[in-house]
N, CA, C and O atoms as a printed pandas DataFrame, in Angstrom:
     atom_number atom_name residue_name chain_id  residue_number  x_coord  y_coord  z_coord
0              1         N          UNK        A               1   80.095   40.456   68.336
1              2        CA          UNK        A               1   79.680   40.674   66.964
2              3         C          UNK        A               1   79.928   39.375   66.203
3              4         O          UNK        A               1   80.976   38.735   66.294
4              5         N          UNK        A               2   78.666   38.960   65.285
5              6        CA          UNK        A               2   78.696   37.268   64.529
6              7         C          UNK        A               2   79.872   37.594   63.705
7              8         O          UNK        A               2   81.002   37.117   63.804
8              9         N          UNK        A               3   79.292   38.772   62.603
9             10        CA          UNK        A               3   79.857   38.370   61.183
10            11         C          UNK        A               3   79.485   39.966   60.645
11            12         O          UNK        A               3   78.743   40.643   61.358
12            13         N          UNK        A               4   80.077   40.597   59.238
13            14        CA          UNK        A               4   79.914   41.482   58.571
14            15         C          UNK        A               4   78.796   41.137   58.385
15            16         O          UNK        A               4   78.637   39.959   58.065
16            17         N          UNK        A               5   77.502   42.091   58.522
17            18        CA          UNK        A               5   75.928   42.320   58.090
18            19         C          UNK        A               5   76.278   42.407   56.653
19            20         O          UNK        A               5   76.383   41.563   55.763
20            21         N          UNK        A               6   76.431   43.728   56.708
21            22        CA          UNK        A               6   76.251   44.138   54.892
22            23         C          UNK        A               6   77.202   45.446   55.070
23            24         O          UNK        A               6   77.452   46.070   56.101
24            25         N          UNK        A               7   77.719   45.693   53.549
25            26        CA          UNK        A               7   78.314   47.526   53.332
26            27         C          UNK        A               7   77.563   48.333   53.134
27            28         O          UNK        A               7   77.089   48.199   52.005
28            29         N          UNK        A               8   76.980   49.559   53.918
29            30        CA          UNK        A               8   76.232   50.129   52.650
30            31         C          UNK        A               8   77.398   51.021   51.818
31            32         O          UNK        A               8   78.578   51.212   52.111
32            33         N          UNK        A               9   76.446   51.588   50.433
33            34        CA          UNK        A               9   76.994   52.247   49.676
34            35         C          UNK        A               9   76.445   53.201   49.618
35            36         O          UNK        A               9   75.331   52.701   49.462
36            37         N          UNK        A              10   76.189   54.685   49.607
37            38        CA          UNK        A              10   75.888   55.796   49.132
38            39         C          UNK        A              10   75.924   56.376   47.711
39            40         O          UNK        A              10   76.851   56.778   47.008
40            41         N          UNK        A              11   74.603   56.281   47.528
41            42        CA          UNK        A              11   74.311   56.837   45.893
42            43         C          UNK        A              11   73.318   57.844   45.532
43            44         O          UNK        A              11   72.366   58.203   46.225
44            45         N          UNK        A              12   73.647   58.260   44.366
45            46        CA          UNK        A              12   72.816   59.382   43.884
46            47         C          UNK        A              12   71.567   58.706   43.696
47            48         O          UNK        A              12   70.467   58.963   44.185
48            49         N          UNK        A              13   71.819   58.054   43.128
49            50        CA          UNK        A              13   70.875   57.171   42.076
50            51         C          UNK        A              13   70.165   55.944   42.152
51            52         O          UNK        A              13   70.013   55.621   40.973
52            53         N          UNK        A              14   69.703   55.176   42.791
53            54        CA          UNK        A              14   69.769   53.225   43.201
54            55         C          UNK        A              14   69.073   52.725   42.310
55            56         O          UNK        A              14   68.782   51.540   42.472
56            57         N          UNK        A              15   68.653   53.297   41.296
57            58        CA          UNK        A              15   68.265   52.688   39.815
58            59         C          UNK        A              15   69.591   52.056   38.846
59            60         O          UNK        A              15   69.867   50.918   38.467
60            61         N          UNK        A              16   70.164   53.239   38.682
61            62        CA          UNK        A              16   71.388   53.427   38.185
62            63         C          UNK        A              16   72.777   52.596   38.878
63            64         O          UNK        A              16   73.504   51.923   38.146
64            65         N          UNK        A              17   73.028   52.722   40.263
65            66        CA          UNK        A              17   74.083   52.206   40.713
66            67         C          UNK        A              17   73.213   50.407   41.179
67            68         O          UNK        A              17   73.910   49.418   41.401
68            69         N          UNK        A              18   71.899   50.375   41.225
69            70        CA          UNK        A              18   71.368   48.853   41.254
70            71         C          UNK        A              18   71.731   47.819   40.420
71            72         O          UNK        A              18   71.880   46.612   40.607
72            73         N          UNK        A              19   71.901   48.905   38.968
73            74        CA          UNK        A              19   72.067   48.236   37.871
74            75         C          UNK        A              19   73.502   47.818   37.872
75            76         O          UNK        A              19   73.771   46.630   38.047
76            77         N          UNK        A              20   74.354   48.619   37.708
77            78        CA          UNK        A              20   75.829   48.409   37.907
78            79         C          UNK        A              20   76.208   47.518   39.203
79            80         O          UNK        A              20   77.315   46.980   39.240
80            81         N          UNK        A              21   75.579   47.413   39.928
81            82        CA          UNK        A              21   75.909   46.531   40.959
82            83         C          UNK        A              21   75.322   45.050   40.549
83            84         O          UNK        A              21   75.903   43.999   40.820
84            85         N          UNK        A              22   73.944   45.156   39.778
85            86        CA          UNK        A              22   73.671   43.331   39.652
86            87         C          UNK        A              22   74.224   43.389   38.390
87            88         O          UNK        A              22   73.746   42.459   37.740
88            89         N          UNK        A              23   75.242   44.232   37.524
89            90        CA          UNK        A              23   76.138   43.322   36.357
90            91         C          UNK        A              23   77.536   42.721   37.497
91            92         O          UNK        A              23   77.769   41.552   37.805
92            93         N          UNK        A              24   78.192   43.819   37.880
93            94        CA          UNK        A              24   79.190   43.383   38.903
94            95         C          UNK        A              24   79.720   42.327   39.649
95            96         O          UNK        A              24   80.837   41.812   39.703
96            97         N          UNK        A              25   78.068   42.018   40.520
97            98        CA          UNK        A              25   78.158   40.874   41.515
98            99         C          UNK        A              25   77.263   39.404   40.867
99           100         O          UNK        A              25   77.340   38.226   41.214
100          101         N          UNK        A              26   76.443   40.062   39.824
101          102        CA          UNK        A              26   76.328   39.347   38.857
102          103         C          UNK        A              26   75.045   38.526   39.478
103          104         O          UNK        A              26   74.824   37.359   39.154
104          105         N          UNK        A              27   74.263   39.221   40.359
105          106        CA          UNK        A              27   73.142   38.828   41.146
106          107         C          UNK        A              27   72.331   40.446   40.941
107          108         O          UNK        A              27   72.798   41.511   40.536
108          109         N          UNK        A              28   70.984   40.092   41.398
109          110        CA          UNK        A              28   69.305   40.717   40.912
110          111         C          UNK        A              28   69.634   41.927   42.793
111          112         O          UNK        A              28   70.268   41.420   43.719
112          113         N          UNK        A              29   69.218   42.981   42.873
113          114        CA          UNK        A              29   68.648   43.481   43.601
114          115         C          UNK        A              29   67.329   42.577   43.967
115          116         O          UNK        A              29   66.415   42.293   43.194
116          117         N          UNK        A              30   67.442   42.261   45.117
117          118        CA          UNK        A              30   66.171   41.214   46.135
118          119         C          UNK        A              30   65.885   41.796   46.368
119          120         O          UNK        A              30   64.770   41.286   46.473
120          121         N          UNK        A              31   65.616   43.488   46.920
121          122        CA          UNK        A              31   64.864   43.617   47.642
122          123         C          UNK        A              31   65.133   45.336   47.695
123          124         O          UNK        A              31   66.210   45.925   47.780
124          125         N          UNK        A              32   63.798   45.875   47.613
125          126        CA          UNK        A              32   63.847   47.908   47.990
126          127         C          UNK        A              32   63.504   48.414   48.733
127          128         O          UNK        A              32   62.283   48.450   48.581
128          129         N          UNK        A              33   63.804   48.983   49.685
129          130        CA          UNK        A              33   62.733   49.282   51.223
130          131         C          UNK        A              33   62.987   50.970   51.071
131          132         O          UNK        A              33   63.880   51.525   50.431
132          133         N          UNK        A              34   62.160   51.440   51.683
133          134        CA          UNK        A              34   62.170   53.052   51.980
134          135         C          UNK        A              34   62.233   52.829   53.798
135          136         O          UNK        A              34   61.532   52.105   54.505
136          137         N          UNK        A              35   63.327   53.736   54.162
137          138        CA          UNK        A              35   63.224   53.829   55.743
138          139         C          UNK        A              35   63.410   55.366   56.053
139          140         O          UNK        A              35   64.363   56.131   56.197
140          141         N          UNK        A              36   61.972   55.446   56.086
141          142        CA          UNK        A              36   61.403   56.879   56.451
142          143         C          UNK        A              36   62.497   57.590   57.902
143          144         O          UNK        A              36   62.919   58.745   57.970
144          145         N          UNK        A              37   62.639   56.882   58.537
145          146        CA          UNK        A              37   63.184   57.530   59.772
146          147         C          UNK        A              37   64.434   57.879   59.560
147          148         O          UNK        A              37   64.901   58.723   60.324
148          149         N          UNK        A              38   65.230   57.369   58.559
149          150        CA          UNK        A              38   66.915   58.080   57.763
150          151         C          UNK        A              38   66.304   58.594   56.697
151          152         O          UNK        A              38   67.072   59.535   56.496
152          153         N          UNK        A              39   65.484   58.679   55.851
153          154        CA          UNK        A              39   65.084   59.659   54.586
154          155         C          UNK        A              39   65.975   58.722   53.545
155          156         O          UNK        A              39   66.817   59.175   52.770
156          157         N          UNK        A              40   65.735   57.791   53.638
157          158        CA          UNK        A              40   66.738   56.618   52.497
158          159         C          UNK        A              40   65.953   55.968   51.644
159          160         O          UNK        A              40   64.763   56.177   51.878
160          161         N          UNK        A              41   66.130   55.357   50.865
161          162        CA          UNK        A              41   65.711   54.194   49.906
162          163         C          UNK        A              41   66.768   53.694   49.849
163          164         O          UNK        A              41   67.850   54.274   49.755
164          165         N          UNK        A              42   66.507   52.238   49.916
165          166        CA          UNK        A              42   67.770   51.492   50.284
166          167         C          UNK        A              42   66.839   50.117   49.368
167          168         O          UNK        A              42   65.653   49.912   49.109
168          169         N          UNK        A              43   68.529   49.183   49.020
169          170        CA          UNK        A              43   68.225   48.368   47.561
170          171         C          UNK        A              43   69.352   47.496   48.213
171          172         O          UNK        A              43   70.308   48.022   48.782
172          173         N          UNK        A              44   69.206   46.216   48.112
173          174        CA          UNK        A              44   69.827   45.039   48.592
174          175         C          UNK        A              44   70.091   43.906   47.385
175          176         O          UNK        A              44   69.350   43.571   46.460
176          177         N          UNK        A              45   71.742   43.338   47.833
177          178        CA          UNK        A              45   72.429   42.760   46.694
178          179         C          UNK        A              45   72.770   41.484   47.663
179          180         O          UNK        A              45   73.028   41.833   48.815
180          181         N          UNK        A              46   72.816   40.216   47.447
181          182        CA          UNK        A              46   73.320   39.401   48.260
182          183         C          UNK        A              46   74.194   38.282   46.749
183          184         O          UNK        A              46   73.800   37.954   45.630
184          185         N          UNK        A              47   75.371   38.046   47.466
185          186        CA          UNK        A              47   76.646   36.894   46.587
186          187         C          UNK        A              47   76.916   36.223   47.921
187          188         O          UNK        A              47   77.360   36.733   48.950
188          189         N          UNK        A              48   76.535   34.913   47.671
189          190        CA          UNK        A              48   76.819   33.770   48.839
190          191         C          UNK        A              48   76.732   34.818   50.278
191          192         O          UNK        A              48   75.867   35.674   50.465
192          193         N          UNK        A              49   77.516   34.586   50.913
193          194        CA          UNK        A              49   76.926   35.348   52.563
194          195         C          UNK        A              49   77.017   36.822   52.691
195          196         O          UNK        A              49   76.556   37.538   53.580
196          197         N          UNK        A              50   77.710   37.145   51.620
197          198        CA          UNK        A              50   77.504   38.586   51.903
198          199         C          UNK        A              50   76.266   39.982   50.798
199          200         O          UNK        A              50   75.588   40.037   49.772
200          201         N          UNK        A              51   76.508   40.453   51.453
201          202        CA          UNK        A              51   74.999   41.345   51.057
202          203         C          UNK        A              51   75.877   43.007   50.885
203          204         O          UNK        A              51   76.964   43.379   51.327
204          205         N          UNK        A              52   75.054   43.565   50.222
205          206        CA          UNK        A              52   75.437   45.104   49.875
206          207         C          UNK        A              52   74.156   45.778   49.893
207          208         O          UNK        A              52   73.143   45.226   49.463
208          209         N          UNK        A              53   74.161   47.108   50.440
209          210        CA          UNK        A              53   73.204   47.938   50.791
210          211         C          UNK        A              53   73.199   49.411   50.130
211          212         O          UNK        A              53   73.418   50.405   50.823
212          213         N          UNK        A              54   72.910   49.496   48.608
213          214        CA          UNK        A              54   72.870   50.573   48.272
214          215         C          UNK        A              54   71.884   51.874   48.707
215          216         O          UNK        A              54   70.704   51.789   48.368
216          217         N          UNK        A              55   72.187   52.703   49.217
217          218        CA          UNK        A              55   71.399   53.724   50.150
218          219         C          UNK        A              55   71.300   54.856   49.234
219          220         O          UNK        A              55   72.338   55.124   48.630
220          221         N          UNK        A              56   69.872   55.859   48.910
221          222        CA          UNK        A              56   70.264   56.874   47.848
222          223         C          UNK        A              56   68.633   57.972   49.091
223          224         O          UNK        A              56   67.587   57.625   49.639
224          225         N          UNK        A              57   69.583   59.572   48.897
225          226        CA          UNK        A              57   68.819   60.125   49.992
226          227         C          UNK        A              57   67.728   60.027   49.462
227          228         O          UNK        A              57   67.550   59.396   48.421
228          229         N          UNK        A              58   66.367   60.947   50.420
229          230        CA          UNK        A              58   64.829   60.716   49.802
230          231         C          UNK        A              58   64.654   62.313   49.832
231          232         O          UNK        A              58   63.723   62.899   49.280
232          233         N          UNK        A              59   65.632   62.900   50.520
233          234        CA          UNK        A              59   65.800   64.156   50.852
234          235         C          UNK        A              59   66.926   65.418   50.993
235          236         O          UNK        A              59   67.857   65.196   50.219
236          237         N          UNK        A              60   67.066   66.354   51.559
237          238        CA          UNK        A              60   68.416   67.400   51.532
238          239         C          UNK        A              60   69.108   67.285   53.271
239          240         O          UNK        A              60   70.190   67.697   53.689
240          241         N          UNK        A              61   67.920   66.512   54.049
241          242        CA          UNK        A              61   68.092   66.276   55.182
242          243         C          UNK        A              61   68.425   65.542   56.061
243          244         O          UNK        A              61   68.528   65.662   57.282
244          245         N          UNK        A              62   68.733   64.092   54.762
245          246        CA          UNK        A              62   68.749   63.002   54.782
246          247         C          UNK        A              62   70.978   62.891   55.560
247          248         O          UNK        A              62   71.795   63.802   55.689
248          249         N          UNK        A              63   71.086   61.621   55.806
249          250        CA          UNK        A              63   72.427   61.871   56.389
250          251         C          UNK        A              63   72.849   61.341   55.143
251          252         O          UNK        A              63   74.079   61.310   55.087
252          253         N          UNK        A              64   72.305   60.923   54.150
253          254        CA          UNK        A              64   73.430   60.320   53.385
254          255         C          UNK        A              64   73.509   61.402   52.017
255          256         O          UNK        A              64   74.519   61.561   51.332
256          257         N          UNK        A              65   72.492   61.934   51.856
257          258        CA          UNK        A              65   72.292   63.460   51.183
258          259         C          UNK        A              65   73.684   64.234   51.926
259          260         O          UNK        A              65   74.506   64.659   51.113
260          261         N          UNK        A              66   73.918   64.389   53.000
261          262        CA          UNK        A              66   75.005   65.083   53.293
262          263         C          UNK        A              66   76.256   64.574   53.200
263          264         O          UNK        A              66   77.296   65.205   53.011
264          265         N          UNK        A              67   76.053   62.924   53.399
265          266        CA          UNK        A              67   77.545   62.167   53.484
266          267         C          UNK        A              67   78.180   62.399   51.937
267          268         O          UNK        A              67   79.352   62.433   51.562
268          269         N          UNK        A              68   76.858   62.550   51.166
269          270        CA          UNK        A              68   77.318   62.517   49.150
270          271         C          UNK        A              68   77.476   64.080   49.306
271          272         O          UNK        A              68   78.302   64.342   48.431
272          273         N          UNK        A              69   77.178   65.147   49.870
273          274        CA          UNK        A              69   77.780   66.191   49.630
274          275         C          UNK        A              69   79.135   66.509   50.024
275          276         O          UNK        A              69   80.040   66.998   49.347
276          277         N          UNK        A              70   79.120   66.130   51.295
277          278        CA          UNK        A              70   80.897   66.062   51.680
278          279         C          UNK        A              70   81.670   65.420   50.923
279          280         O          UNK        A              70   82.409   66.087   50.198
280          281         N          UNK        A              71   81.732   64.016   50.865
281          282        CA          UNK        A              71   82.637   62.991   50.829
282          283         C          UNK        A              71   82.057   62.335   48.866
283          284         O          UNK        A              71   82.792   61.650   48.156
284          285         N          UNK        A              72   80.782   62.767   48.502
285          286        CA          UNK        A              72   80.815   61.700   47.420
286          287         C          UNK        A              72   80.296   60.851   47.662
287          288         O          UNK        A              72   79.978   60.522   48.804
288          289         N          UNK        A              73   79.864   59.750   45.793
289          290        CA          UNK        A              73   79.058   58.481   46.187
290          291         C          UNK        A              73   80.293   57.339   46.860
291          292         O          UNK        A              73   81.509   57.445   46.703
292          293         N          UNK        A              74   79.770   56.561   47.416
293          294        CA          UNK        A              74   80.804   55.588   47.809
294          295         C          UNK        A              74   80.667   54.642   49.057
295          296         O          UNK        A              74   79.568   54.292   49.488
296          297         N          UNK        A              75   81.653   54.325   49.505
297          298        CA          UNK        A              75   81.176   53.504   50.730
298          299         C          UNK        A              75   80.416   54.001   52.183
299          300         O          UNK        A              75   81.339   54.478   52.845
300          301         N          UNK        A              76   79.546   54.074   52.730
301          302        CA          UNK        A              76   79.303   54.779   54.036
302          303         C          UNK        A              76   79.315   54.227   55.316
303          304         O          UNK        A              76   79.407   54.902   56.341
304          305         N          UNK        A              77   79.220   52.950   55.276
305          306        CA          UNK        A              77   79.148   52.494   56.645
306          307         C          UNK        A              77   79.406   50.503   56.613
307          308         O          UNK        A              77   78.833   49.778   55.800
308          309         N          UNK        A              78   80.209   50.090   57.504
309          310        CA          UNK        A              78   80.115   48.609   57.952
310          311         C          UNK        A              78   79.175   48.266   58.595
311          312         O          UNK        A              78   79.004   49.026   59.548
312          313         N          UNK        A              79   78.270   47.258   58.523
313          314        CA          UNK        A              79   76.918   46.744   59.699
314          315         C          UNK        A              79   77.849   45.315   60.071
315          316         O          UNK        A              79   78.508   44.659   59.265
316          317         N          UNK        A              80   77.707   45.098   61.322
317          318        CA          UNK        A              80   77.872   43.437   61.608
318          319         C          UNK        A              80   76.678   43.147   62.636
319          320         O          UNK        A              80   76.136   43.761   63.555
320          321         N          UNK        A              81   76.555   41.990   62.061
321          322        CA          UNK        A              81   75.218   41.642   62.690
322          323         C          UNK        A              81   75.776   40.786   64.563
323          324         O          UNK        A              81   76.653   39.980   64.877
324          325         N          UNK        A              82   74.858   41.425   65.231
325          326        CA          UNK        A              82   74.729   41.171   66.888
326          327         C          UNK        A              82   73.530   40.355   67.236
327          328         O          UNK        A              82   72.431   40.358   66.682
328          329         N          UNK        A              83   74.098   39.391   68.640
329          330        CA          UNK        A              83   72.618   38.590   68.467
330          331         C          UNK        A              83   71.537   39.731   69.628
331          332         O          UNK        A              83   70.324   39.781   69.422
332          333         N          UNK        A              84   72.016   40.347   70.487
333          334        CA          UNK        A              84   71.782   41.433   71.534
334          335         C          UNK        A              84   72.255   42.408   71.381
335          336         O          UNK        A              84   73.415   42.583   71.753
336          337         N          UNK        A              85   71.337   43.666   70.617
337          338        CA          UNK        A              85   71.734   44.854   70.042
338          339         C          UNK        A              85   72.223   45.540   71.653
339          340         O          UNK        A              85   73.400   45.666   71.988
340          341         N          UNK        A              86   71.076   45.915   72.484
341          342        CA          UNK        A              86   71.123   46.077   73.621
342          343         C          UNK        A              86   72.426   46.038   74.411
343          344         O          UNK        A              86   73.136   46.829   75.031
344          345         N          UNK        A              87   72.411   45.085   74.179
345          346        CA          UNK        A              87   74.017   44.167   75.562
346          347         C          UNK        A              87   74.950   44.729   74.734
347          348         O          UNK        A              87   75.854   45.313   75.331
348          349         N          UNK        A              88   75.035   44.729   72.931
349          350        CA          UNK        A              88   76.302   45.132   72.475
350          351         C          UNK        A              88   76.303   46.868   72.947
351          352         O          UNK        A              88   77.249   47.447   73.483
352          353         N          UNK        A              89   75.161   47.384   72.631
353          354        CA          UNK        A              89   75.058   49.157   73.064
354          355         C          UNK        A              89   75.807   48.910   74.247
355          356         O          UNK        A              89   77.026   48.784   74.123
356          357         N          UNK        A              90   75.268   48.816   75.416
357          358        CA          UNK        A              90   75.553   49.092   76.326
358          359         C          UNK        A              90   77.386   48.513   76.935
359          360         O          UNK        A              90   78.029   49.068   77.826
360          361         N          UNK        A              91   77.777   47.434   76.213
361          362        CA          UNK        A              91   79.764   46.962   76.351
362          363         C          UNK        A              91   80.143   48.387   75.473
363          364         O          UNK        A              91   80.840   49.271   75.973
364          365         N          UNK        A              92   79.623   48.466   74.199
365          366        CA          UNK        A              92   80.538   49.343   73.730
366          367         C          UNK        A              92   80.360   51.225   74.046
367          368         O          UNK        A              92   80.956   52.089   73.404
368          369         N          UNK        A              93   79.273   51.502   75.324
369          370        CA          UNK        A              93   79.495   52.548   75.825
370          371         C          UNK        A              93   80.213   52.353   76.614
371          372         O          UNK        A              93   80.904   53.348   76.835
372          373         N          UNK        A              94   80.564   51.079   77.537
373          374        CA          UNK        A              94   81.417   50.855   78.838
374          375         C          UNK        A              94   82.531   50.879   77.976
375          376         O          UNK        A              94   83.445   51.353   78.650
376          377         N          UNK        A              95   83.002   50.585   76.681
377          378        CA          UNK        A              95   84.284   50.680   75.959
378          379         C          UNK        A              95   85.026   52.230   76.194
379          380         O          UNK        A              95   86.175   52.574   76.472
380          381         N          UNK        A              96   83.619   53.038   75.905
381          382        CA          UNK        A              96   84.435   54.169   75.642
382          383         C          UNK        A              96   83.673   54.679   74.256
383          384         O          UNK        A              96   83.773   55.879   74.002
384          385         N          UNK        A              97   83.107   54.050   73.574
385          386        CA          UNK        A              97   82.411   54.175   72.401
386          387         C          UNK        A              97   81.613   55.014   72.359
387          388         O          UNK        A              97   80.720   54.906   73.200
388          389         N          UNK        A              98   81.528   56.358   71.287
389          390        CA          UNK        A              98   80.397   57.233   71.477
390          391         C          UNK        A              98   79.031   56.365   70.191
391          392         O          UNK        A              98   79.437   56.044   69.075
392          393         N          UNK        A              99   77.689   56.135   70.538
393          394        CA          UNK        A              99   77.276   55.830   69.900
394          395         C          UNK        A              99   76.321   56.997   69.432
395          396         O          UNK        A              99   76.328   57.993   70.154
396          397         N          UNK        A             100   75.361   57.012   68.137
397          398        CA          UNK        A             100   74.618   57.977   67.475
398          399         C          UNK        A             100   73.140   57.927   68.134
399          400         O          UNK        A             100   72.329   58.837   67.958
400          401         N          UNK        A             101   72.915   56.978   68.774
401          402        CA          UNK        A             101   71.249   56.753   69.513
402          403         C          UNK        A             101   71.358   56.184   70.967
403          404         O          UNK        A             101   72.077   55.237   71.286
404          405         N          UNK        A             102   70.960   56.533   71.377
405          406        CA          UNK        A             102   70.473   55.758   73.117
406          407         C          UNK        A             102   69.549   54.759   72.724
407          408         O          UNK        A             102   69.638   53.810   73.504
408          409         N          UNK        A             103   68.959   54.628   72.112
409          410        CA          UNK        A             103   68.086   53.234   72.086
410          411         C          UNK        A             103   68.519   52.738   70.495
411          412         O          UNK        A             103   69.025   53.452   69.630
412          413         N          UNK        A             104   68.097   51.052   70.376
413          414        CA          UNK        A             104   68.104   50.641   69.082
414          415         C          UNK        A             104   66.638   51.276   68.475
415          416         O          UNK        A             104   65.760   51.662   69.246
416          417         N          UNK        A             105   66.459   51.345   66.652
417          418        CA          UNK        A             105   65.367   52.003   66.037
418          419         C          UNK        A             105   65.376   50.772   65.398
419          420         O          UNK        A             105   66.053   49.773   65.641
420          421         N          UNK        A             106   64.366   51.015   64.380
421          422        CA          UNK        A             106   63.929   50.192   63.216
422          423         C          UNK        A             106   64.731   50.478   62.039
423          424         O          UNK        A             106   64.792   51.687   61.813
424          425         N          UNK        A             107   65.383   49.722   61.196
425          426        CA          UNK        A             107   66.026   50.155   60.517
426          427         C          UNK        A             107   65.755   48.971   58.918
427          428         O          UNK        A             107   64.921   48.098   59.161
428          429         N          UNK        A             108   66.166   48.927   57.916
429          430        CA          UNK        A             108   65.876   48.497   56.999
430          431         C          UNK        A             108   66.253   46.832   57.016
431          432         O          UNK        A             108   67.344   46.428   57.418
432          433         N          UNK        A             109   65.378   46.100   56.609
433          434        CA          UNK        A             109   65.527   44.074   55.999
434          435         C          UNK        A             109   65.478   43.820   57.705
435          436         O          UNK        A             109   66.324   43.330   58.453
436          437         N          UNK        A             110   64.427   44.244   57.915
437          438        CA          UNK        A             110   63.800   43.802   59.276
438          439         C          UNK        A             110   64.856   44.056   60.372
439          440         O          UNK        A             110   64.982   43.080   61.113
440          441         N          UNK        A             111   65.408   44.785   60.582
441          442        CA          UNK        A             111   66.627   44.974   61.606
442          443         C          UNK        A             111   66.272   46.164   62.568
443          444         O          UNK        A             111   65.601   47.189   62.448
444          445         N          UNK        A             112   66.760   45.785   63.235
445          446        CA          UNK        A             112   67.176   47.041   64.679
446          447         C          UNK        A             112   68.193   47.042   64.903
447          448         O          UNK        A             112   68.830   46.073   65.318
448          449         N          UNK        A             113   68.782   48.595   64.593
449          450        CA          UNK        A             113   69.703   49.081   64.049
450          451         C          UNK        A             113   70.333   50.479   65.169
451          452         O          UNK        A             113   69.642   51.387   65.630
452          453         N          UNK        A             114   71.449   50.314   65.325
453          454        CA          UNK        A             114   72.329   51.450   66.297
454          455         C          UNK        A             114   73.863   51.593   65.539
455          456         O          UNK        A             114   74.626   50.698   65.176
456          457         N          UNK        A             115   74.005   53.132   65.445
457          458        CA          UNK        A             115   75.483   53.092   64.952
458          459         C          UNK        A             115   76.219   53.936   65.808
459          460         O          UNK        A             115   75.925   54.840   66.591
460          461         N          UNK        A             116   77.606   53.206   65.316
461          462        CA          UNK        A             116   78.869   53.907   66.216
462          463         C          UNK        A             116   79.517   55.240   65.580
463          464         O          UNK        A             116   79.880   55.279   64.404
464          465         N          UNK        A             117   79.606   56.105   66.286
465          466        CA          UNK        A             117   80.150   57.409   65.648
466          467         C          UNK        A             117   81.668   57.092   65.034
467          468         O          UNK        A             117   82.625   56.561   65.598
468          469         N          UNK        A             118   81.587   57.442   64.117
469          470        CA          UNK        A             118   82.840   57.421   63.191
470          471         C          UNK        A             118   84.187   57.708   63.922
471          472         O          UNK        A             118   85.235   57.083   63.761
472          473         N          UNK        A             119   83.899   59.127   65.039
473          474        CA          UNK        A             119   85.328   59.639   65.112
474          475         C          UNK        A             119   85.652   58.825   66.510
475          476         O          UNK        A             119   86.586   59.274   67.174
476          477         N          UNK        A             120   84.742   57.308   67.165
477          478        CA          UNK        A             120   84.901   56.834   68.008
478          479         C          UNK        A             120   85.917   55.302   67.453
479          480         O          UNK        A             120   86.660   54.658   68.194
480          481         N          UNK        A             121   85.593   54.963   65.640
481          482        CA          UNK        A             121   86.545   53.801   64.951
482          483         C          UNK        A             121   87.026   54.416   64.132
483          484         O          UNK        A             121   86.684   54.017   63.018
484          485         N          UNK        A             122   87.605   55.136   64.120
485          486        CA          UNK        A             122   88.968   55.740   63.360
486          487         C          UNK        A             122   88.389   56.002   62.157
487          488         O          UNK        A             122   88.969   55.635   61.136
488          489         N          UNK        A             123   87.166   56.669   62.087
489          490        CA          UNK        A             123   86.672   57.375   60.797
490          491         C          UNK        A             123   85.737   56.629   60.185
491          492         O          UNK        A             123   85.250   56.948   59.100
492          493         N          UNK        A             124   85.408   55.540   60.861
493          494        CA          UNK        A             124   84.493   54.778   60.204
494          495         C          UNK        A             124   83.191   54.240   61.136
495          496         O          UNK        A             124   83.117   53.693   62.237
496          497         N          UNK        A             125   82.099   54.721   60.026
497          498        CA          UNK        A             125   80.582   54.361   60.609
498          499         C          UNK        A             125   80.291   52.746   60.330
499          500         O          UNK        A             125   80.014   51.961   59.423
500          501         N          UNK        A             126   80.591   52.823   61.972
501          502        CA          UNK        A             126   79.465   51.639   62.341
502          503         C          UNK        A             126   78.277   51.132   62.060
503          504         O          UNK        A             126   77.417   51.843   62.582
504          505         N          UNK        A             127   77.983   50.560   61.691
505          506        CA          UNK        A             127   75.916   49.709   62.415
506          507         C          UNK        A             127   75.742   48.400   62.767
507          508         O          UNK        A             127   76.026   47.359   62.174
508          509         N          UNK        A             128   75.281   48.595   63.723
509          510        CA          UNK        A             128   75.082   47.523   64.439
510          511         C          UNK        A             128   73.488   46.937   63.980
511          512         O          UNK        A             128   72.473   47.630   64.039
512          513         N          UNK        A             129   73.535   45.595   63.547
513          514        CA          UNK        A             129   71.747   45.183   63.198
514          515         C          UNK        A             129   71.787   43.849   64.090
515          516         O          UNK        A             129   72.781   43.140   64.246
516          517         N          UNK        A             130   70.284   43.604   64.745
517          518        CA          UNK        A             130   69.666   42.437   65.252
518          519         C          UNK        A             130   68.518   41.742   64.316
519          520         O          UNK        A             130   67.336   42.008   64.100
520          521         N          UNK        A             131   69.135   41.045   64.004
521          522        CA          UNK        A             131   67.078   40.463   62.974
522          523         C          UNK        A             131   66.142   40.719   64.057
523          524         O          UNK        A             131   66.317   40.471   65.250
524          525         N          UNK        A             132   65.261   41.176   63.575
525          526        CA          UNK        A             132   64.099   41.018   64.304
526          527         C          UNK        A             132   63.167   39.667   64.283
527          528         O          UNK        A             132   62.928   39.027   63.259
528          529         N          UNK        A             133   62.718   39.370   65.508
529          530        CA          UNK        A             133   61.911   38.188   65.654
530          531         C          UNK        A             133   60.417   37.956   65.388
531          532         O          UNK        A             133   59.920   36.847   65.582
């Protein structure tokens, strides 16, 4: 693993928490993607190398629709970016690691994207992203 990708955040709202995030970090939302295959709208913050990923559901079915019903708005997941999504899947099943997909998907700011089940890092969701080429 290079480096921390991005945090996402879980929100009701990504109008609302977009805003509060570019007074905060004191930088513009770059960028809004919808990723149909999680039921997300997702809104991107970047301060020198690091980036923030506000995520708000599109749906009741959505995982982060459920993560804000359990747990609330707030942090949901670490990404660090991999140069071989693949090669990392496959060390961290030989780890012992339960992951959420057998294959990498498409996932949002051009990435292919696999995450680690929470109750496999001590409560905390993984994602793993590759830029795509």
């Amino acid at each position: 693993m290079n480096k921390v990708e991005h945090i996402g955040i879980a929100v009701t709202d990504i109008s609302v928490a977009g805003n509060i995030y570019e007074k905060l970090l004191n930088t513009p939302v770059y960028k809004t993607e919808t990723v149909k295959s999680e039921g997300v709208l997702t809104a991107f913050l970047q301060t020198g190398p690091n980036k923030v990923e506000l995520l708000q559901a599109l749906n009741d079915d959505s995982p982060i629709a459920k993560f804000i019903a359990k747990k609330g708005e707030g942090i949901h997941h670490i990404a660090f970016e991999v140069d071989d999504i693949v090669a990392e899947m496959h060390r961290l099943k030989n780890e012992g690691f339960v992951l959420l997909n057998d294959e990498p998907k498409q996932g949002a700011d051009n990435k292919l994207v696999c995450f680690v089940h929470p109750k496999s890092a001590n409560g905390v969701l993984i994602e793993l992203c590759q830029e795509i080429s």
